[in-house]
Legacy VTK file of the C-alpha trace (Angstrom):
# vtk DataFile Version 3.0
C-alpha trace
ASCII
DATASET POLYDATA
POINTS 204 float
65.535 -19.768 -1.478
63.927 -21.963 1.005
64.920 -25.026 2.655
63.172 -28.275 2.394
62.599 -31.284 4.310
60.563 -34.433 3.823
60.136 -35.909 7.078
58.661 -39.159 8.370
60.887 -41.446 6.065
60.865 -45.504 6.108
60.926 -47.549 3.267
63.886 -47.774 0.304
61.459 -46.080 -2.214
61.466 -42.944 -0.102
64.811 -42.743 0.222
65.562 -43.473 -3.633
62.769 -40.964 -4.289
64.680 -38.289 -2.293
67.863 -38.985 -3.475
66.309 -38.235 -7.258
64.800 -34.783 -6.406
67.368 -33.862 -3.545
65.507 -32.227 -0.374
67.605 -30.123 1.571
66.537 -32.285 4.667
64.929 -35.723 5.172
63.509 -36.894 8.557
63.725 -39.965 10.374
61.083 -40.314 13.556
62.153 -42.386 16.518
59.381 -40.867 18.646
56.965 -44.262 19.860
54.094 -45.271 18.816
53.991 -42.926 15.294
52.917 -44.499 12.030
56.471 -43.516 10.955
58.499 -44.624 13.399
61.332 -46.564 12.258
63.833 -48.255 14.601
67.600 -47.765 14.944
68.449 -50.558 12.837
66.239 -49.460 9.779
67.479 -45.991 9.885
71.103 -47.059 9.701
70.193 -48.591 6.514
67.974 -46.213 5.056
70.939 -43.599 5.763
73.409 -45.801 3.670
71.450 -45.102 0.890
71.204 -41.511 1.290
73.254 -38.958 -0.903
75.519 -37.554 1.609
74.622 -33.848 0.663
70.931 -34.422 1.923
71.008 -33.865 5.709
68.916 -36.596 7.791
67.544 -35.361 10.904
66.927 -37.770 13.935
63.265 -36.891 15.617
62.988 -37.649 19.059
60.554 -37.369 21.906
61.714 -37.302 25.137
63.960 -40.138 24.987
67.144 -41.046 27.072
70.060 -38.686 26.518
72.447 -41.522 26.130
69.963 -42.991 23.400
69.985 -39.648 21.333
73.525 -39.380 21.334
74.240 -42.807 20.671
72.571 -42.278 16.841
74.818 -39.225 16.593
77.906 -41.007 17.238
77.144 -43.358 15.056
76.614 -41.589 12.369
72.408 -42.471 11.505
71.434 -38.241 11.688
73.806 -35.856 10.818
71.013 -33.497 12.791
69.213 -33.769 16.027
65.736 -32.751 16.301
63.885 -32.728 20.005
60.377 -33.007 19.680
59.301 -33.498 23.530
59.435 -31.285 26.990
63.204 -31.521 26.590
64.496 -28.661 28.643
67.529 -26.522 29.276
69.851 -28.981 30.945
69.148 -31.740 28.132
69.419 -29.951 25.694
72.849 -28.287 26.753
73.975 -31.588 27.816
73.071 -33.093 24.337
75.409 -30.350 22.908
78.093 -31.110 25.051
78.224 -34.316 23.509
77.619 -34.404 20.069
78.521 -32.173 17.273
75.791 -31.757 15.176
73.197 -29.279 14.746
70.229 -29.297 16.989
66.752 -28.441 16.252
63.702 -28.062 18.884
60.761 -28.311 18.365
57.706 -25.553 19.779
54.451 -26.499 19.754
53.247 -22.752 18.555
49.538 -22.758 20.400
50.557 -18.312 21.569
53.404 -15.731 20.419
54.922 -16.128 23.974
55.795 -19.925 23.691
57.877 -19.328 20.501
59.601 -16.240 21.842
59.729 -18.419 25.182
61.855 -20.838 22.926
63.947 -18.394 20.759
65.671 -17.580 24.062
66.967 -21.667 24.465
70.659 -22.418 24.477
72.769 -24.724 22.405
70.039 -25.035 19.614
70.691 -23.907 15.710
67.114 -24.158 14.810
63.904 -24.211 15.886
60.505 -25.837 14.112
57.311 -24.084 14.895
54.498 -27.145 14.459
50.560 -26.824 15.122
49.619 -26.868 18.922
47.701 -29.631 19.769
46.692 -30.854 23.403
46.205 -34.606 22.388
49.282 -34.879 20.349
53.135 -33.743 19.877
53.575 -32.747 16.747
52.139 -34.783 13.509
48.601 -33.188 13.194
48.460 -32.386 9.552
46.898 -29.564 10.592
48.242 -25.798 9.544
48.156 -22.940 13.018
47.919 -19.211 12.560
51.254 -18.451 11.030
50.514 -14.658 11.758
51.327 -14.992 15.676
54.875 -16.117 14.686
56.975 -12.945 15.843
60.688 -11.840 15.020
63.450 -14.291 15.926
66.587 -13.902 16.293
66.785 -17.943 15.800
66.388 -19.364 12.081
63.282 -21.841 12.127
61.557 -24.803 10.256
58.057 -24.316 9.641
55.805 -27.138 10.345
52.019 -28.867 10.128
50.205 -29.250 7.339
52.220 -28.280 4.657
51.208 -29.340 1.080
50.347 -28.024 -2.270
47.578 -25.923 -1.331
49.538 -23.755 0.887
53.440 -24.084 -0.129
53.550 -21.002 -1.456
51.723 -19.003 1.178
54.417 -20.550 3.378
57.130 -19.733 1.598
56.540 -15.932 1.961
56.789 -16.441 5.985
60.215 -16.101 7.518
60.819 -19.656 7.679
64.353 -20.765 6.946
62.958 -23.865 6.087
59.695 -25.608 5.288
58.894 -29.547 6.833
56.204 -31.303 4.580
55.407 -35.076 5.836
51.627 -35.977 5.520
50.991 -33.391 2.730
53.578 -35.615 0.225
51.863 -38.920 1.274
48.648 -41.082 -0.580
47.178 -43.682 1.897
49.984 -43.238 4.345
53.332 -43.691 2.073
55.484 -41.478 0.517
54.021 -40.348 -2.894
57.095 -39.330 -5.441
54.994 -37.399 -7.835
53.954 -35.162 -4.969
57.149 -34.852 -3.776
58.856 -33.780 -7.036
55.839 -31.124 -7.329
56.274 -29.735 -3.861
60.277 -29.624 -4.483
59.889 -28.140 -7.800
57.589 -25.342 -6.338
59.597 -24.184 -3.670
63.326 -24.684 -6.415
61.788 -22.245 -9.114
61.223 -19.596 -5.931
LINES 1 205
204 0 1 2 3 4 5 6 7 8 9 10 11 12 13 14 15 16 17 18 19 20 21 22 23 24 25 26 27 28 29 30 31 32 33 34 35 36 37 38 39 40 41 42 43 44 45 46 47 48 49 50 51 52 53 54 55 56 57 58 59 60 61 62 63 64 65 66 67 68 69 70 71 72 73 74 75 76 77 78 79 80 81 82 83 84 85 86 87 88 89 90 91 92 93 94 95 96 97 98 99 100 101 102 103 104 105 106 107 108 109 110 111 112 113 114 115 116 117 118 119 120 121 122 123 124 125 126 127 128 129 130 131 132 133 134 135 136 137 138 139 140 141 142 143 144 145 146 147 148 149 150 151 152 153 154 155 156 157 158 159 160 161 162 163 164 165 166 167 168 169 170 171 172 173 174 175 176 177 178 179 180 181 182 183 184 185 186 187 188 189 190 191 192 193 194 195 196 197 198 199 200 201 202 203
């Protein structure tokens, strides 16, 4: 069965919504200047709501090592996901330090970035996400899931995920599937299309 994870969380509805149909996964982003950026503060209380069985995964972009530890430490992601041109050295240096799983993040625009990535140290997963020149990550926008080759590294498949396609995606070799904009009306969290999309991918 596939993993799931709702990502781009910020209000108290989202996480009661989550806690009532149990993603595998739930995203906070701390990247700047996103329309779901939340800060420190409101993540630390969004996560004291959250059942303790769903995972929430910290989404930064380039930020200060010290800074992406610091949540870690303190207990606001139990996962780490690095979203920016984060490279060897931080990324082994983030391990060194924390204890929790880390995630990067590929922008998948050719076969040879991903495979490019799959050879990274110190990283559990990666998440393939639609290659875009103007923006990191957060298009809505689906790629060419065909150019994704063999990996030897288990991987989160994101952009553009909704109803329309779940399924399709759920026959690639994704260990997990990252939905955001495709459970949202007008911008917020929508729980009916949650519960579908998390009912679709459960009765897999």
């Amino acid at each position: 069965m596939k993993k799931i994870k709702i990502c781009g969380l910020t209000r108290k509805e989202d996480i009661l919504t989550v806690n009532e149909f149990q993603p595998d996964y739930i995203g906070f982003v701390f990247a700047p200047g996103r329309k779901r950026t939340v800060s420190k503060e409101t993540a630390k209380y969004l996560k004291s709501l959250l059942l303790p069985e769903i995972r929430a995964v910290g989404v930064f972009l380039n930020h200060d090592r010290e800074e992406v530890i610091s949540f870690a430490k303190e207990g606001i992601i139990d996962m780490i996901q690095l979203h920016g041109d984060e490279d060897r050295d931080y990324i082994k240096d983030i391990s060194e330090y924390t204890d929790i799983p880390i995630i990067k993040a590929v922008s998948a625009g050719n076969r040879e970035l991903i495979q490019k990535a799959d050879e990274l140290p110190a990283i559990s997963y990666l998440l393939l996400d639609t290659y875009d020149k103007q923006i990191t990550g957060g298009t809505g926008k689906t790629f060419d899931w065909r150019i994704i080759p063999k990996l030897k590294t288990p991987y989160f498949l994101a952009g553009g995920l909704n109803m329309t396609n779940i399924r399709s995606a759920m026959q690639t070799g994704a260990y997990a599937l990252d939905i955001s904009s495709g459970v949202e009306t007008n911008g917020l969290k929508d729980r009916e299309k949650i519960s579908e999309i998390i009912k679709t991918v459960r009765e897999e």
